[in-house]
FIFIVO-219797 format. One record per residue: x, y, z of N, C-alpha, C in turn; residue in one letter. Coordinates in pm, whole numbers, plus 50000, padded with zeros to 5 digits. Example, Ala and Ser with C-alpha at 12.3 -4.5 7.8 and 13.67 -1.06 7.14 Angstrom:
BEGIN
513194943150780512304955050780513204967050780a512854977550708513674989450714512905000350787s
This chain:
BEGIN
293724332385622295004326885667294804317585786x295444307785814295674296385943296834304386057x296324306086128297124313186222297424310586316x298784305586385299174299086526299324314186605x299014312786766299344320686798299464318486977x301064320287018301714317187147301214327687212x300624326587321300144338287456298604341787395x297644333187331296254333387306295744338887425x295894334187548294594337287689295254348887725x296194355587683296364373087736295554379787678x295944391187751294754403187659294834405787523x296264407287451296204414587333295794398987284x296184385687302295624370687283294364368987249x293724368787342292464372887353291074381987233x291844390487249291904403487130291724399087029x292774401086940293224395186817293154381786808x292664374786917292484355086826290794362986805x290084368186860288384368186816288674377586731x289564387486699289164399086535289424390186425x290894376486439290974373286339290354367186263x289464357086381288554344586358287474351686272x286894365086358285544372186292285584376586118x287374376286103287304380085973288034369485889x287534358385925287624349985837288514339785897x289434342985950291104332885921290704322986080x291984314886055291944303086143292624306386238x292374302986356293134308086472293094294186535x294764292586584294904281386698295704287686756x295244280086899296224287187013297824273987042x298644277187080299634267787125299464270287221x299504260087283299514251187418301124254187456x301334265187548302984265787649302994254887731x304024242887758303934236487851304444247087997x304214242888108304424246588225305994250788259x306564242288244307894240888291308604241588151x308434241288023308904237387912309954252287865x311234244287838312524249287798312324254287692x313784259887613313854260487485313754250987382x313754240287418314094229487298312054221187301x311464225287405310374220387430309294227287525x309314243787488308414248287500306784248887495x306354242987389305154239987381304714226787352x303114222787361302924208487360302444210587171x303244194487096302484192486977303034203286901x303674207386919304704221586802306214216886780x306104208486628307284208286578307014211786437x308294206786371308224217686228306924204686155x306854195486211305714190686076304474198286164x303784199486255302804204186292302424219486228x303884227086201303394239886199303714238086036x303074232885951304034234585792302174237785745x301264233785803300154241685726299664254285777x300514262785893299694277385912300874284485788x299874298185796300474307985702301424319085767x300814319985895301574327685963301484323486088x302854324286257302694324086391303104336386435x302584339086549302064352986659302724343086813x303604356586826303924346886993304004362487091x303204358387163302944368287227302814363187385x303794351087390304014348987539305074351287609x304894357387750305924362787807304934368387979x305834360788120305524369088187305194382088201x304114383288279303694398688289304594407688377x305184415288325306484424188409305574427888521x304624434588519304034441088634303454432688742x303314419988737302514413288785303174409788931x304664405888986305704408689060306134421289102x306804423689241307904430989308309384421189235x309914434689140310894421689063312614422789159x312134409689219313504404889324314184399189144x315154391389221316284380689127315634373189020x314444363589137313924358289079312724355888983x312584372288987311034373988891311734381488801x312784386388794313724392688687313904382288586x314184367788643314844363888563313684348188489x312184352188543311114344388490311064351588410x311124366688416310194380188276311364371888151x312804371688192313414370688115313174358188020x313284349488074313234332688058312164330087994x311034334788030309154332587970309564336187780x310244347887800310384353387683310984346287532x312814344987619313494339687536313334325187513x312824316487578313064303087551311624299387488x310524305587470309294305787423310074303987280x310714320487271310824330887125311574320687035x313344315787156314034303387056313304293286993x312284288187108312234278487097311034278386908x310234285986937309144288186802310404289086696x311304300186676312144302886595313024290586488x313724286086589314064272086619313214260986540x312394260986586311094250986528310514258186391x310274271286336310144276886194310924276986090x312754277586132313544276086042313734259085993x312964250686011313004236985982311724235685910x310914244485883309474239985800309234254985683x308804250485617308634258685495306994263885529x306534262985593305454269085566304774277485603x305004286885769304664297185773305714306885658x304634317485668305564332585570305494343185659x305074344085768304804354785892305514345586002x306554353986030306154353586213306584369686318x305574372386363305444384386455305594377386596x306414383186643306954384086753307174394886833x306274388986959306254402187072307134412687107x307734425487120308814431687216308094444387296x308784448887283308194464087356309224475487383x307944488387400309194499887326309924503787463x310234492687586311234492287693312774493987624x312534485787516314274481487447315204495887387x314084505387447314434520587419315054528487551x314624527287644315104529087754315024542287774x314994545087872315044561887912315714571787882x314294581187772315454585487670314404602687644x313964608687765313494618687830312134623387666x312544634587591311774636087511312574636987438x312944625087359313934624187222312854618387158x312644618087018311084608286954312324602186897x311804591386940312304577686902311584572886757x312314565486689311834557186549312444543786577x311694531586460312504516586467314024524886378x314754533086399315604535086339316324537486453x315714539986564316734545186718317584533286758x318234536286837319214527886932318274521087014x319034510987020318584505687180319314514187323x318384512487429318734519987535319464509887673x319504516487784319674509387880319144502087988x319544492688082318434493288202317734474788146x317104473288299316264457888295316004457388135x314894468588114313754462588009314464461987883x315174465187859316184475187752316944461687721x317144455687816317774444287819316984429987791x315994430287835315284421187822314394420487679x313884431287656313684433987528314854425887378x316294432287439317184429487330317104414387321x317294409687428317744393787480316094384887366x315224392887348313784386187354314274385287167x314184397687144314194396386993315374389686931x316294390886976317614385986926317634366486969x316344363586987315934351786977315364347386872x314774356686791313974350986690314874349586541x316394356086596317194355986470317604335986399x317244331086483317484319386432316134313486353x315364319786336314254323986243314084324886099x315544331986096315324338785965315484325685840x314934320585798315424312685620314724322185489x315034316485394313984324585282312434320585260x311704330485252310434329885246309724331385358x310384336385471309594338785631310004353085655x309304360985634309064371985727308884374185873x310374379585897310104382186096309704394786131x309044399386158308554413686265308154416786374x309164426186431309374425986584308244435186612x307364434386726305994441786718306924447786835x307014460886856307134467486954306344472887043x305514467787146304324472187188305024486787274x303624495687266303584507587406302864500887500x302264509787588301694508487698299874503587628x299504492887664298444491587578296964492587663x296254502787586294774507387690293554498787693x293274491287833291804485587796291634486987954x290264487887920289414488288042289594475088149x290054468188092289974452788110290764448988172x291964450888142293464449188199294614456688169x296024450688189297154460888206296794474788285x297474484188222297834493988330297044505488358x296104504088267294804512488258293274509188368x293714494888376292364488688427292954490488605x294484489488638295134492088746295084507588794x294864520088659294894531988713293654536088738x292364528188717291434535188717290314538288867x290794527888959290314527189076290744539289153x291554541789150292664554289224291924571389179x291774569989022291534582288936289644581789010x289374572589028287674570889075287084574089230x288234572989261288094576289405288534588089394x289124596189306289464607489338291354609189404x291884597089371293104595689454294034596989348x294174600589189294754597889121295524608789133x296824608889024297564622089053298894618788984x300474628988984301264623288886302124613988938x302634610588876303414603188957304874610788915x306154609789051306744615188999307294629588971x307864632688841308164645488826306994652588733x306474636688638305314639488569305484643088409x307264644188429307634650588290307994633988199x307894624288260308604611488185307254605788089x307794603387920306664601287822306264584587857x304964583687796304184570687838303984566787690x304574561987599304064554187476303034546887506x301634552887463300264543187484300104537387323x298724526587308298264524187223296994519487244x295944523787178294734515687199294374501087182x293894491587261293964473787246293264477087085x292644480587064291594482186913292724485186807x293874490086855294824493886746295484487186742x296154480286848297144470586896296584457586807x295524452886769294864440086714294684441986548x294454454086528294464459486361295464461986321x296574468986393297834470786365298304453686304x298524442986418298994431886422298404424586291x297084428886253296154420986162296934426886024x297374442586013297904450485894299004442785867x299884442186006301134433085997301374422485881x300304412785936299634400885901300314397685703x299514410785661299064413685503300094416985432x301084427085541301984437885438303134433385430x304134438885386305644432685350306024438185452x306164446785567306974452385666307624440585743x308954444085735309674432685839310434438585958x311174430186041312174438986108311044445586221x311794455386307311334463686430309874473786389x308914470986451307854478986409307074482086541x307104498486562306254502986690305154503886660x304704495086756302944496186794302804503786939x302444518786867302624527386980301174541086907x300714545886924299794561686893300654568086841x300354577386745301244588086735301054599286803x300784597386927300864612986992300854608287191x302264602287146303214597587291302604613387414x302324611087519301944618187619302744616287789x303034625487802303604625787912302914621588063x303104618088169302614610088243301834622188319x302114633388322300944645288366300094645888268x300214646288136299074648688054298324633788047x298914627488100297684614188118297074614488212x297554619588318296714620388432295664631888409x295794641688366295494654988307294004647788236x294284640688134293254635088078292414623888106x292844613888206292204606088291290834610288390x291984622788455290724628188547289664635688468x289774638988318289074649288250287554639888232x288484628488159287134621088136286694615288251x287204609388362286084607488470285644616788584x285744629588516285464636388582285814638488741x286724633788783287244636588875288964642388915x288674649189041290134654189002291524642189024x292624651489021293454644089029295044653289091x295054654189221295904663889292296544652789433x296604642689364297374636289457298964625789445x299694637889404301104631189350301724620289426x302164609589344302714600689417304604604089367x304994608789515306704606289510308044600789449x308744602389400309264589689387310104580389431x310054585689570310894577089688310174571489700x308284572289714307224563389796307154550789710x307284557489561306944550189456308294534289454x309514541589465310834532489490310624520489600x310204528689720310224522989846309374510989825x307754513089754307084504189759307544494789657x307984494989523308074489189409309194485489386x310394489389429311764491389394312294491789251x312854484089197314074489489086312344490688931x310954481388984310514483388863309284495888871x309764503989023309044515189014309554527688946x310834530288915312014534188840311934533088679x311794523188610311724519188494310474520188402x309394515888505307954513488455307734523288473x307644533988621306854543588629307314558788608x308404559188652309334571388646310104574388561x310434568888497311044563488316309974568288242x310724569188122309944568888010310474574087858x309524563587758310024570887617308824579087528x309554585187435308454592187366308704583087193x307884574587196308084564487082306744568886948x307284567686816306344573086727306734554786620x305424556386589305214547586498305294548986309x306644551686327306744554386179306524546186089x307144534586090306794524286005305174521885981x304574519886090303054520185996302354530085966x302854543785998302254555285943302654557385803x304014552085762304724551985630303954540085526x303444531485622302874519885510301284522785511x300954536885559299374532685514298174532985642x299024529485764297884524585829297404535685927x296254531985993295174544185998294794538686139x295254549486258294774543686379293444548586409x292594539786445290974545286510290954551286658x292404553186716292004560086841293454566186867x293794577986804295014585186805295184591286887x294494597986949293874611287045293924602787174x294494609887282294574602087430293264604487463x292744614887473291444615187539290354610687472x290144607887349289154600187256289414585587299x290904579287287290984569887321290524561287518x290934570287551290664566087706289074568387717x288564577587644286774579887624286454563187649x287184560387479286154548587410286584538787530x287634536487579287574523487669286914520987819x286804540287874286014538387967284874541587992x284024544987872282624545787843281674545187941x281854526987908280894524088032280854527788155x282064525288227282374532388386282294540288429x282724553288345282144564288342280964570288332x279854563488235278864567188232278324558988378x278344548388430278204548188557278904553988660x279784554888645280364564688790279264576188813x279014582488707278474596188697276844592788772x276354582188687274584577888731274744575988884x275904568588951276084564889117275764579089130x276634588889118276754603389151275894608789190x274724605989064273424620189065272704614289158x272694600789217271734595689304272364600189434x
């Protein structure tokens, strides 16, 4: 397959442009202009440019975490999203020739919803992300003509050694400073980056349309991650962080991101077949921190 794909230099970008290339298919990245609106988001993307891929992947969008979200970083997370999402959408319903387009969301658009297991059959919830989420996908509805498949990728929390929120917890858990955050009882929808890129690739192949969680099936609560963090690096982890300290420092997205949480199951691709290689939290957090671990430990014995 010829494959466009918006937010290439992120991680899951990154990812999945080298699995797809390795197995055969064509990968181009679009070029986001800087400043570029809805009507002219990217450079060289109109409907004649995109009439020979088979499928586009947009997976651009400010990084929520990357800000203390004042007014104005609320409303970049927002903006990065929707005027990317219109704008591709927009530009697909005028060309016949992709038959895919996957489009980014995340299982925020669920909102804090304690230990209810959520399905793409749940409600949407409340709150920033909940919102921003809705606002993101309900962009790609101008998308729809016959013969294009839309699917909303619902990401979890996604694990790599590398980056996001794993590569942020691991300095803390190494020093020995890690601990719950919180009450400890709020669920963390993870997914392994290795699943997150095969999942997207299954996407790719199958007829599934519509809302699809890319999440593990075995959602873990933010103590049993810590629980299993410190297991595999062997260190402990008895140093709770508050959630006033947590507020005070972070404000409204220390609340949402950290103290929040859903317990999200991936039905749709467990129903179509597909087969995650890292289901298990602690197998999974193994495979990504391997290496570090096996060095943390060698610093140790010396």
């Amino acid at each position: 397959m010829k494959v466009a794909i918006a937010g290439a230099s992120g991680m899951v970008g990154r990812a999945l442009s080298s699995y797809l290339s390795k197995n055969g298919h064509t990968v181009t990245a679009l070029r986001r202009k800087p400043n570029g609106g809805a009507t002219d988001a990217f450079v060289d993307v109109t409907p004649d440019s995109m009439q020979d891929f088979d499928a586009v992947i947009n997976l651009a969008g400010e990084n929520i975490a990357g800000k203390r979200w004042d007014e104005d970083q609320k409303k970049l997370i927002v903006d990065s999203r929707v005027t990317t999402t219109s704008f591709l959408a927009n530009t697909l319903a005028k060309t016949v020739g992709p038959r895919v387009f996957i489009n980014a969301s995340a299982v925020g658009i669920y909102g804090n919803r304690g230990d209810e297991k959520l399905t793409e059959e749940s409600t949407a919830g409340s709150g920033f992300l909940a919102s921003t989420c809705q606002q993101w996908e309900d962009a790609t509805k101008s998308a729809k003509r016959p013969g294009l498949r839309v699917v909303l990728a619902r990401l979890g929390v996604v694990l790599n050694k590398d980056g996001g929120a794993l590569n942020k917890m691991l300095l803390p858990f190494q020093l020995g400073a890690g601990g719950v955050l919180g009450t400890g009882r709020q669920y963390m929808s993870w997914i392994a980056l290795d699943d997150v890129v095969s999942a997207m690739a299954f996407l790719l192949q199958s007829d599934i349309e519509g809302p699809v969680n890319l999440t593990a099936p075995e959602p873990a609560t933010n103590a049993e991650f810590t629980k299993t963090m410190a297991k595999v690096l062997h260190r402990p982890a008895i140093l709770p962080a508050p959630a006033f300290g947590l507020k005070l420092i972070l404000g409204d997205m220390a609340q949402e991101m950290l103290l929040e949480g859903n317990r999200v199951m991936p039905a749709k691709l467990q129903n179509a077949g597909f087969r995650f290689d890292h289901a298990n939290l602690e197998m999974a957090i193994a495979h990504e921190l391997k290496p570090k671990a096996e060095t943390l430990e060698a610093s140790a014995v010396k």
